[in-house]
C-alpha positions in Angstrom: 2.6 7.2 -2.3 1.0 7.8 1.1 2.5 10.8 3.2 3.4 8.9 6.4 4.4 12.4 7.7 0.7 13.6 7.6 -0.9 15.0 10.9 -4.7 15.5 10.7 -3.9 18.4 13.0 -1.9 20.2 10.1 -5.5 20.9 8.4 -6.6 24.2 10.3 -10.4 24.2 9.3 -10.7 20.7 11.4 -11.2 20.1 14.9 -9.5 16.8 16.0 -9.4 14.7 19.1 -6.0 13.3 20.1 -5.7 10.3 22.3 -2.2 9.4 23.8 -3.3 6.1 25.2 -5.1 4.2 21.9 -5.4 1.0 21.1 -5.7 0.1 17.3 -6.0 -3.2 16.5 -4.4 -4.1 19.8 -1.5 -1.9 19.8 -1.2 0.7 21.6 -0.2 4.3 21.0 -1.6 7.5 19.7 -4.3 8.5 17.7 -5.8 11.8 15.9 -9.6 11.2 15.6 -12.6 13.0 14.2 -15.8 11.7 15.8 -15.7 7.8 15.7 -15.3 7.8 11.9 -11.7 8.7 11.1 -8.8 7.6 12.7 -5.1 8.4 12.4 -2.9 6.2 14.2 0.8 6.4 15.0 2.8 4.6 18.0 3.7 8.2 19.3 2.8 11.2 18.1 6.4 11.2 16.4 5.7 8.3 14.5 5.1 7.7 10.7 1.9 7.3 10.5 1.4 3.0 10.9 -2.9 3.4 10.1 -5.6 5.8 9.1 -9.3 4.3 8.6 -12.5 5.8 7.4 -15.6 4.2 8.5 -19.1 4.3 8.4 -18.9 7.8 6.2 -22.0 8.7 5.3 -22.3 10.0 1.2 -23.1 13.8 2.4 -19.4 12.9 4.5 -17.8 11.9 1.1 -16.3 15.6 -0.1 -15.0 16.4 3.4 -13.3 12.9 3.7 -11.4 12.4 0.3 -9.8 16.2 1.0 -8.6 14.6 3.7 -7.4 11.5 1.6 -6.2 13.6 -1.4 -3.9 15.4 1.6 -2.2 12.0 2.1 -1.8 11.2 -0.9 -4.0 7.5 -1.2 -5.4 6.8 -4.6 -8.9 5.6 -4.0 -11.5 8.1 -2.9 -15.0 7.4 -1.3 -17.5 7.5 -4.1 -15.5 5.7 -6.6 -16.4 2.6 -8.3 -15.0 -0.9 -7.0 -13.8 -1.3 -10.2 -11.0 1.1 -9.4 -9.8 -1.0 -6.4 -9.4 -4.0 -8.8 -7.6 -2.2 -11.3 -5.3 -1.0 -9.1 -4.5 -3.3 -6.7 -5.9 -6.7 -7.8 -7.9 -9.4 -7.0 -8.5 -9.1 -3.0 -7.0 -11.5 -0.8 -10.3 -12.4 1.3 -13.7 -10.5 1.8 -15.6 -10.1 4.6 -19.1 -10.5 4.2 -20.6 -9.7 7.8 -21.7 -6.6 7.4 -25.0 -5.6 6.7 -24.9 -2.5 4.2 -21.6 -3.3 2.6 -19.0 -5.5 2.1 -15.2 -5.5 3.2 -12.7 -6.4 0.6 -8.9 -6.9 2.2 -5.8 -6.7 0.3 -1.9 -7.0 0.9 0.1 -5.1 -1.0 3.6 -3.8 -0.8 3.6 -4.7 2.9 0.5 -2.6 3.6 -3.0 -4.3 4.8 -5.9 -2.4 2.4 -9.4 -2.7 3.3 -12.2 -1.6 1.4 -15.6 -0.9 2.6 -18.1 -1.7 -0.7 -21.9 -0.5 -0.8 -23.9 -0.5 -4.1 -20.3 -0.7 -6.0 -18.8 2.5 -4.5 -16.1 2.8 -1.9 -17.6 4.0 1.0 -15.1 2.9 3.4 -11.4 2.2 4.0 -8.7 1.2 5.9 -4.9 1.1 5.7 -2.2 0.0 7.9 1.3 -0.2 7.2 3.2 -1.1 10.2 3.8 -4.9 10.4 3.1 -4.6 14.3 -0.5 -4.1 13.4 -0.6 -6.1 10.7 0.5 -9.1 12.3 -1.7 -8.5 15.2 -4.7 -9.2 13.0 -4.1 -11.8 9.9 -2.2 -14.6 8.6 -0.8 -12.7 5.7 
């Protein structure tokens, strides 16, 4: 179960960026950020949380992002094999193959939009939204 009541702020060891005026995904609100790789996004800063994403991480990135995702509580680390993804969650729902070192496999499950960066068979990538704002703002599902 992902803590929706997790602040990237709460880890004392990380310096974050916090924008009050984000756009994710075309809706607007506010975002924690580290560099221009991880993203936490709620509406407000009071907000559940409504989308994290990790992308572009970098293997040598790996450790310091899946403390982050152990924090929130999300299953699937960076590193692991796609055959974790499947055996939790299924067969995806569409993959995007645009990319040019890896490949993006989306999901919907229990009302959450899942994507999974893939390189070489390993996660090395993800995103997650869970408000249905954002999720209808970008798919049919």
């Amino acid at each position: 179960m992902i803590d929706r009541n997790f602040y990237l702020s709460s880890i004392p060891e990380i310096k974050i960026n916090e924008e009050y005026d984000f756009s994710y995904r075309g809706v607007s609100g506010y975002a924690e950020i580290i560099g221009c790789k991880i993203a936490f996004f709620r509406k407000s800063k009071s907000d559940l949380l409504d989308a994290f994403s990790f992308i572009e991480i970098e293997p040598q990135e790996f450790d310091f992002c899946n403390y982050i995702i152990e924090k929130i509580g999300f299953p699937v680390k960076l590193g692991d094999n796609f055959s974790k993804v499947r055996e939790m969650f299924g067969t995806e729902k569409s993959i995007d193959t645009f990319f040019e070192n890896y490949v993006r496999y989306n999901y919907f499950v229990n009302n959450s939009f899942m994507s999974f960066s893939v390189g070489n068979n390993k996660v090395v990538g993800v995103e997650v939204i869970l408000s249905s704002e954002i999720i209808a703002e970008i798919s049919d599902f």
